[in-house]
Backbone as CSV, one residue per row, in Angstrom:
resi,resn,N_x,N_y,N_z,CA_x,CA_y,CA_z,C_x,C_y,C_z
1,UNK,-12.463,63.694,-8.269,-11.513,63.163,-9.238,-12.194,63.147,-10.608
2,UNK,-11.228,63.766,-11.431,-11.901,63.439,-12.954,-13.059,62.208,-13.312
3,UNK,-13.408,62.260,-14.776,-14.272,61.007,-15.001,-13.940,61.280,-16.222
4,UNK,-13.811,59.754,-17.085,-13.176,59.743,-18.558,-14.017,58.900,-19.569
5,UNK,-14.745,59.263,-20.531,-15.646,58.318,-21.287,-14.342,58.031,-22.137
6,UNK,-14.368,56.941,-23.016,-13.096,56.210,-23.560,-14.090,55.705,-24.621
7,UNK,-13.347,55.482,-25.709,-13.648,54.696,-26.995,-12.576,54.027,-27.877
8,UNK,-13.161,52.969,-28.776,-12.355,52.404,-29.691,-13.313,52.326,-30.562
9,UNK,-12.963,52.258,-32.039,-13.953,52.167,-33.030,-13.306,51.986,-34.280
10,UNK,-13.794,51.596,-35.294,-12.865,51.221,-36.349,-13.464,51.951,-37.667
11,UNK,-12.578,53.018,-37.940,-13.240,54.307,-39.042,-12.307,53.438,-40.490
12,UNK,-13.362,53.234,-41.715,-12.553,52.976,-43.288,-12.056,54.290,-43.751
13,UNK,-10.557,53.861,-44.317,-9.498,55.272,-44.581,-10.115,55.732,-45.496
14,UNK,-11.270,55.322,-45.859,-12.163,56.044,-47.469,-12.625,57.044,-46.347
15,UNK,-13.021,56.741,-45.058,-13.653,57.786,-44.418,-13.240,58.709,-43.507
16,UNK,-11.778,58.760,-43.482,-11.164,59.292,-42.744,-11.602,60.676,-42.137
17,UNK,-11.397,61.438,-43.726,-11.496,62.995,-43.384,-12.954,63.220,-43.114
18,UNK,-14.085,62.387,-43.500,-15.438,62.510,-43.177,-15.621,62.418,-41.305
19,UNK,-14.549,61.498,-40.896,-14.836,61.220,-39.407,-14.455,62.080,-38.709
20,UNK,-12.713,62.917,-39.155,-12.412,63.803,-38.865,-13.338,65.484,-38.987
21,UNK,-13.457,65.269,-40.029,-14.875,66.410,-39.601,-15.977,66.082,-38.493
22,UNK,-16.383,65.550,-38.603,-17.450,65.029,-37.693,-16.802,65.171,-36.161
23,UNK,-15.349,64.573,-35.852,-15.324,64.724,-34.778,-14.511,66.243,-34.431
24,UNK,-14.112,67.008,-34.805,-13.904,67.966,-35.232,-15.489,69.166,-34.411
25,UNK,-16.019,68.969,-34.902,-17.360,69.237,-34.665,-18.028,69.102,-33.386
26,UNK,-18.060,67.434,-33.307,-18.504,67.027,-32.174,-17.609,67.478,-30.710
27,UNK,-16.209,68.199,-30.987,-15.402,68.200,-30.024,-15.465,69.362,-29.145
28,UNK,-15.773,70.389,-30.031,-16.065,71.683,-29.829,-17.571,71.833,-29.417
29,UNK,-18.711,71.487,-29.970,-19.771,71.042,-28.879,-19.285,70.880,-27.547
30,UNK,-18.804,69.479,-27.594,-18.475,68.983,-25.645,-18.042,69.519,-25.394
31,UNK,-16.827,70.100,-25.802,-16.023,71.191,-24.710,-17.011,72.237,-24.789
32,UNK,-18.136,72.936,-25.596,-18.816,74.124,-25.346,-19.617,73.709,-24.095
33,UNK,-20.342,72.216,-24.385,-20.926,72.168,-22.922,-19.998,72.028,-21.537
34,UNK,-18.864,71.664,-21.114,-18.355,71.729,-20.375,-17.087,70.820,-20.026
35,UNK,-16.980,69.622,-21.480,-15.770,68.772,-21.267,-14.802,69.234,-21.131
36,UNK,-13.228,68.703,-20.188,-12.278,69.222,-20.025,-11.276,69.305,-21.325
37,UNK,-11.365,67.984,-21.914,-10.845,67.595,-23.153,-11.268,66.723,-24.281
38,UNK,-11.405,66.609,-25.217,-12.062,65.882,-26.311,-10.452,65.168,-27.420
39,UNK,-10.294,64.268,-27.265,-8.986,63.568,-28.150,-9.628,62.655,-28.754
40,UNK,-9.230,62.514,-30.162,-9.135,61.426,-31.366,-7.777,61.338,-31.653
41,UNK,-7.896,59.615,-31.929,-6.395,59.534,-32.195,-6.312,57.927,-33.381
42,UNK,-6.299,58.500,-33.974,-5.559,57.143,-35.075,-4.595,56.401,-34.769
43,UNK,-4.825,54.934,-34.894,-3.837,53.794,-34.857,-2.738,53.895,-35.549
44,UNK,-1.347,53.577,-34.478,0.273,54.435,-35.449,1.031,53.619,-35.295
45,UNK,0.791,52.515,-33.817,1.647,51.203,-33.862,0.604,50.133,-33.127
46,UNK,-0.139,49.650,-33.722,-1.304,48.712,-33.259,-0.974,47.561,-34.215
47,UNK,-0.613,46.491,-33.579,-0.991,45.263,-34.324,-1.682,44.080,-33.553
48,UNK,-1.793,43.348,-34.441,-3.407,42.398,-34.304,-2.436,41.368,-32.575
49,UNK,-3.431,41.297,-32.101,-2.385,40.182,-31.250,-2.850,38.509,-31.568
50,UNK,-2.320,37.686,-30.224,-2.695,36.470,-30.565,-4.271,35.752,-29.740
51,UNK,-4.582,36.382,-28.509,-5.529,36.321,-27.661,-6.757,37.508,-27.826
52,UNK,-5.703,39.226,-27.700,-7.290,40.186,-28.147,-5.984,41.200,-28.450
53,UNK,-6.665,42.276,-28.902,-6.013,43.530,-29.436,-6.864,44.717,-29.770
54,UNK,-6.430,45.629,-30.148,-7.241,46.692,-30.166,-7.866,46.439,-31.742
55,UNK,-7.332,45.785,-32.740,-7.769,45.374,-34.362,-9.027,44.199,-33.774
56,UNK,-8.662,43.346,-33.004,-9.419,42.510,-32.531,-10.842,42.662,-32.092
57,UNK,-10.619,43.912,-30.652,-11.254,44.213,-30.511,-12.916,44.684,-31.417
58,UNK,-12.518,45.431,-32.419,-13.475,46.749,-32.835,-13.358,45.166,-34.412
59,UNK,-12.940,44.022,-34.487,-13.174,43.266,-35.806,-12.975,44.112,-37.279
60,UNK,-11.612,44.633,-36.717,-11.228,45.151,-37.924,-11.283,44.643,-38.934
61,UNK,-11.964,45.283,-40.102,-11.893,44.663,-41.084,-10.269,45.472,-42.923
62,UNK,-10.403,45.039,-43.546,-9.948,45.315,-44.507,-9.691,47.036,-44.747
63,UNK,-9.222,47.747,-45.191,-9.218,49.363,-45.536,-9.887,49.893,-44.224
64,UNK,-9.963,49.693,-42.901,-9.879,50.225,-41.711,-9.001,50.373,-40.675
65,UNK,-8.826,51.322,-40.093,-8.154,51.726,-39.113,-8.698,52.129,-37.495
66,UNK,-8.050,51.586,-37.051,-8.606,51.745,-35.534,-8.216,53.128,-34.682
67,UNK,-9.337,53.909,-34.204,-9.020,54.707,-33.300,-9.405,54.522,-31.969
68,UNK,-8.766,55.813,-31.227,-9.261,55.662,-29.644,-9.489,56.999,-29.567
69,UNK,-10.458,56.785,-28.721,-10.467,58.400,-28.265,-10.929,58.644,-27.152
70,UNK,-10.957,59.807,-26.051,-11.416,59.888,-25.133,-12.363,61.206,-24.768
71,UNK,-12.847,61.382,-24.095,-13.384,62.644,-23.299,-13.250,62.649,-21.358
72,UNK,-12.550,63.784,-21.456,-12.608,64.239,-19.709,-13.632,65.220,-19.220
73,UNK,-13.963,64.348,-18.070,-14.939,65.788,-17.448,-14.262,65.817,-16.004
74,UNK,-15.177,66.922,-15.290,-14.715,67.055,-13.898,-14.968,65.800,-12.788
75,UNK,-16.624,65.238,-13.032,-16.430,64.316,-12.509,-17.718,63.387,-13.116
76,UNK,-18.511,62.398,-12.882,-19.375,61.415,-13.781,-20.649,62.325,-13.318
77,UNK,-21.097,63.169,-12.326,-21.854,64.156,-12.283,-21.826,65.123,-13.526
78,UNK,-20.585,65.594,-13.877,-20.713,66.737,-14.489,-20.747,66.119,-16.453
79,UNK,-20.226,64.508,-16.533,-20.048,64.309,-17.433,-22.099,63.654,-17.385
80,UNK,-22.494,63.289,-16.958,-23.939,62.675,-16.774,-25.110,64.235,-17.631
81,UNK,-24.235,65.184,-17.081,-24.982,66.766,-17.233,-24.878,67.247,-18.570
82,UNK,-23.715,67.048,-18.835,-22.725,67.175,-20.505,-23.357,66.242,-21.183
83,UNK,-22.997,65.062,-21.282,-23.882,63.914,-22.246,-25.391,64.849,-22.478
84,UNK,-25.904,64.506,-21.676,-27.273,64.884,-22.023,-27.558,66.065,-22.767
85,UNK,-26.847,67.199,-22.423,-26.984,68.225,-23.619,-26.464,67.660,-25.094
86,UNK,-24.962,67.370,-24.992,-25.081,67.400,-25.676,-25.523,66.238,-27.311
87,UNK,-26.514,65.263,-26.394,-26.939,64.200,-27.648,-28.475,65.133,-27.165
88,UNK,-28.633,66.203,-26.727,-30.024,67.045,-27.284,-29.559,68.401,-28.656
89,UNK,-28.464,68.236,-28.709,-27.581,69.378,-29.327,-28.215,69.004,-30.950
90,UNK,-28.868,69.990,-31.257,-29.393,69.949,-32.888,-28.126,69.714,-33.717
91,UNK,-27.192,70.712,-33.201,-26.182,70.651,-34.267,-25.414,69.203,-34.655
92,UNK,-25.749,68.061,-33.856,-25.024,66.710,-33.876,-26.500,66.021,-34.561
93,UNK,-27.843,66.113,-34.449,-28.848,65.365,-35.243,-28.504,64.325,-36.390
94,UNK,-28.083,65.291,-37.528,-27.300,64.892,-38.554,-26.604,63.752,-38.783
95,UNK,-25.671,64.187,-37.683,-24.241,63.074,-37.743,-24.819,61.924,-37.264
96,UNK,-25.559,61.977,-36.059,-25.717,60.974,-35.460,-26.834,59.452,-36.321
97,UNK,-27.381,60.408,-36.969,-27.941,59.200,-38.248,-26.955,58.722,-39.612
98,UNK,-25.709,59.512,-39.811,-25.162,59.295,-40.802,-23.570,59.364,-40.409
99,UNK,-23.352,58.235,-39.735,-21.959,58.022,-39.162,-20.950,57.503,-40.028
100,UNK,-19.804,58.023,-40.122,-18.758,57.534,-41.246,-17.934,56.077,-40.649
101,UNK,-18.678,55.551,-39.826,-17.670,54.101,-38.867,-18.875,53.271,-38.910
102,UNK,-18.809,52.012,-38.391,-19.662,50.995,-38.466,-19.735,50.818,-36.359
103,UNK,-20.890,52.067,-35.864,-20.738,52.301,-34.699,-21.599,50.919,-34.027
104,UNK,-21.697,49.825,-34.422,-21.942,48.592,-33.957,-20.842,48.234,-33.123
105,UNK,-19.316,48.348,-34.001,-18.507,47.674,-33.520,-17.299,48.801,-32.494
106,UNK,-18.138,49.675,-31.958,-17.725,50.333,-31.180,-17.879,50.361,-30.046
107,UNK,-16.451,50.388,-29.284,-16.173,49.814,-27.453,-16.381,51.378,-26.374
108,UNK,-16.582,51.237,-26.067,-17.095,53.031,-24.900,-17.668,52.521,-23.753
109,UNK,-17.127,53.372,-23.088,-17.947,52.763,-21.781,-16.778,54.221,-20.804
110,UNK,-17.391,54.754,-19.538,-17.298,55.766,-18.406,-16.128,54.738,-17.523
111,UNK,-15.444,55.455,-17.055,-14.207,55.188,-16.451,-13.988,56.326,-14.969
112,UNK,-14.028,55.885,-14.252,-13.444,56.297,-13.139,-11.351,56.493,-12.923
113,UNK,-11.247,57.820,-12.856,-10.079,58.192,-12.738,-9.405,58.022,-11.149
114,UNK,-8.441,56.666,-11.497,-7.867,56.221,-10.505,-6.721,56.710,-9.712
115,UNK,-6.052,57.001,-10.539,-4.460,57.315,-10.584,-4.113,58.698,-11.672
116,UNK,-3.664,59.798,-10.877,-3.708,60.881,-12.236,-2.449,61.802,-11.785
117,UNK,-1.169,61.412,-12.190,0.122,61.583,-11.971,0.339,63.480,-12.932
């Protein structure tokens, strides 16, 4: 069964098109090493709740916007194999010291695919 790394993170709209490059970049890497799919997706109907939320979550602040995004692999074997290339991948060095988000307040974590209709 698949395996899905997942994220939330909160990119400033000053940095939009900077993140969008970046992940842009970074997407085509993973899928070169072997991800099934690579998605970014900007917040389009997210609002704050009263207990937690996705603004909540990532402590949105002021001129930010919350995304999600995911990556699929075949399975946490093949995504365990993928990771590792690609945070050895020169071509990401760069980015990875000079991130356009405040990657403190970023949620990720490997997911096991339960249900896949």
């Amino acid at each position: 069964m698949a395996y899905v790394d997942g994220f939330v993170l909160p990119v400033p709209k000053k940095n939009v098109a900077a993140y969008r490059a970046m992940a842009r970049k970074a997407g085509k890497i993973w899928k070169e090493h072997g991800a099934l799919e690579y998605r970014e997706c900007a917040a389009d109907d997210v609002k704050p709740g009263k207990v937690t939320s996705f603004p909540q979550s990532v402590k949105l602040k002021n001129g930010e916007a919350v995304w999600f995004s995911w990556i699929v692999y075949r399975s946490r074997a093949d995504r365990d194999r993928i990771l590792k290339k690609v945070m050895a991948d020169e071509r990401l060095k760069g980015d990875m010291n000079n991130m356009p988000f405040d990657a403190r307040r970023m949620i990720y974590g490997g997911f096991k695919v339960v249900v896949d209709l």
